[in-house]
C-alpha positions as CSV (number, residue, x, y, z in Angstrom):
1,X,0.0,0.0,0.0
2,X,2.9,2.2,0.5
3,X,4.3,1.4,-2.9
4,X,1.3,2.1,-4.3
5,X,1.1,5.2,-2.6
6,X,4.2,6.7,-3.1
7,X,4.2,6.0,-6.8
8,X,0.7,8.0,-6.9
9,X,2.2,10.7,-5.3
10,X,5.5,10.7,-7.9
11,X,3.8,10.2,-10.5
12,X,1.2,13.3,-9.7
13,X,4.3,16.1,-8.5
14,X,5.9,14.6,-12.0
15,X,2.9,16.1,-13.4
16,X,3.1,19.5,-12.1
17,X,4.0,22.5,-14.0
18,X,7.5,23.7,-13.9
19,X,7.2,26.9,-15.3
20,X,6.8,29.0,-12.5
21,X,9.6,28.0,-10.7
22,X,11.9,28.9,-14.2
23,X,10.3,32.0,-15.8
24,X,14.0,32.6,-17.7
25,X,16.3,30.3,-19.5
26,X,19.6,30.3,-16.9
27,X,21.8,31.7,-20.1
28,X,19.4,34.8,-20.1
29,X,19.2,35.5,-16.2
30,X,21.8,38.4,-15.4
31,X,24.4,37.7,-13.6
32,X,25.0,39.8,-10.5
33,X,27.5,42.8,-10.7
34,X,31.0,43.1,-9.5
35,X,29.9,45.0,-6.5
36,X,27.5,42.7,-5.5
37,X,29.7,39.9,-5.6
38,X,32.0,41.8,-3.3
39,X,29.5,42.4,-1.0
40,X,29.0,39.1,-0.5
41,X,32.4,37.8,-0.1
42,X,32.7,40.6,1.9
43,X,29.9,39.4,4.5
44,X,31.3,36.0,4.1
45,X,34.6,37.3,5.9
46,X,33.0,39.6,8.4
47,X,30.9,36.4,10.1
48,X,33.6,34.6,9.6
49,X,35.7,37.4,11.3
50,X,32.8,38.1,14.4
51,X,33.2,34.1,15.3
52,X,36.4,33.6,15.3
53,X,38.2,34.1,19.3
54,X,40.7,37.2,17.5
55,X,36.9,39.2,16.8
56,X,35.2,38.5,19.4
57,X,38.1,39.7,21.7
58,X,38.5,42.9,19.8
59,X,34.8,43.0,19.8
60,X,34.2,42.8,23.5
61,X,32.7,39.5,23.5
62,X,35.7,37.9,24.7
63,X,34.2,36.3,27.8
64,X,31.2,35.0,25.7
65,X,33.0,33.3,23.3
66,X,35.1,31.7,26.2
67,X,32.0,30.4,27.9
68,X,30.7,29.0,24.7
69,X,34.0,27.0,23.9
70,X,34.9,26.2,27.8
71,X,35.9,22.5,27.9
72,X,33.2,19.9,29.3
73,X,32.9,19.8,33.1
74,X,34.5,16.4,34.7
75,X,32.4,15.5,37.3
76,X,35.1,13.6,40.4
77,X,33.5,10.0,40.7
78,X,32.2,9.2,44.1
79,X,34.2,7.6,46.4
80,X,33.9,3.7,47.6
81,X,32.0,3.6,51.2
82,X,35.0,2.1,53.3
83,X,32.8,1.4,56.5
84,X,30.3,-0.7,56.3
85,X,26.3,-0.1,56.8
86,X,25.1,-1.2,60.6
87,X,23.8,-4.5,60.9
88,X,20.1,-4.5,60.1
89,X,17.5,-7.1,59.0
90,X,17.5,-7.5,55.1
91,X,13.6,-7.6,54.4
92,X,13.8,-8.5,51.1
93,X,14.9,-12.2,52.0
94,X,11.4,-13.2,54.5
95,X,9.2,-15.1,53.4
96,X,6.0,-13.8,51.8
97,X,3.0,-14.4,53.7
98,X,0.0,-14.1,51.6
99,X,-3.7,-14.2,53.1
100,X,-6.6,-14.8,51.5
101,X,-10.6,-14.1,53.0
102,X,-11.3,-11.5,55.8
103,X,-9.1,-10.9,58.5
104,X,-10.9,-11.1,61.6
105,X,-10.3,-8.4,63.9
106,X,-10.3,-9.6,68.0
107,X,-12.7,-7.0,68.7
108,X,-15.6,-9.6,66.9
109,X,-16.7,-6.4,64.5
């Protein structure tokens, strides 16, 4: 059912018109100018720039940026009980005792 499905599905978006998504051939699109290409390498290299540790210390965001890349925390392991717990009866080990019926209380209600 699935299969069925799925090929119902491709076989309807396969259908679908593709002109509105492409209203120009790619040859005839213009291409973007020389300054606008600069721009964007230019913001390329400015994020780059902020995140780095050098920017964000000339920034002022120097104690941010060393929280964000502080190390993981190692938490110490707990230490081994050397003493040993009091001597107490283990519960776990009785017997169950399982009653079935009413219990009968000894003042006859």
């Amino acid at each position: 059912m699935k299969r069925l499905l799925a090929t119902v599905l491709l076989f309807a978006f396969s259908l679908q018109p593709l002109g509105a998504a492409t209203t120009q051939p790619i040859s005839q699109l213009p291409s973007p100018s020389l300054f606008l290409q600069m721009q964007f390498a230019a913001q390329s290299l400015l994020v780059a720039y902020q995140s780095s540790a050098v920017g964000s210390l000339l920034s002022g965001n120097g104690g941010r940026y060393a929280a964000m890349h502080a190390p993981a925390p190692i938490f110490p392991r707990v230490a081994q009980r050397t003493q040993s717990l009091p001597s107490a009866p283990d519960h776990r080990y009785d017997r169950k005792v399982v009653q079935y019926g009413v219990t009968l209380h000894p003042c006859g209600s």
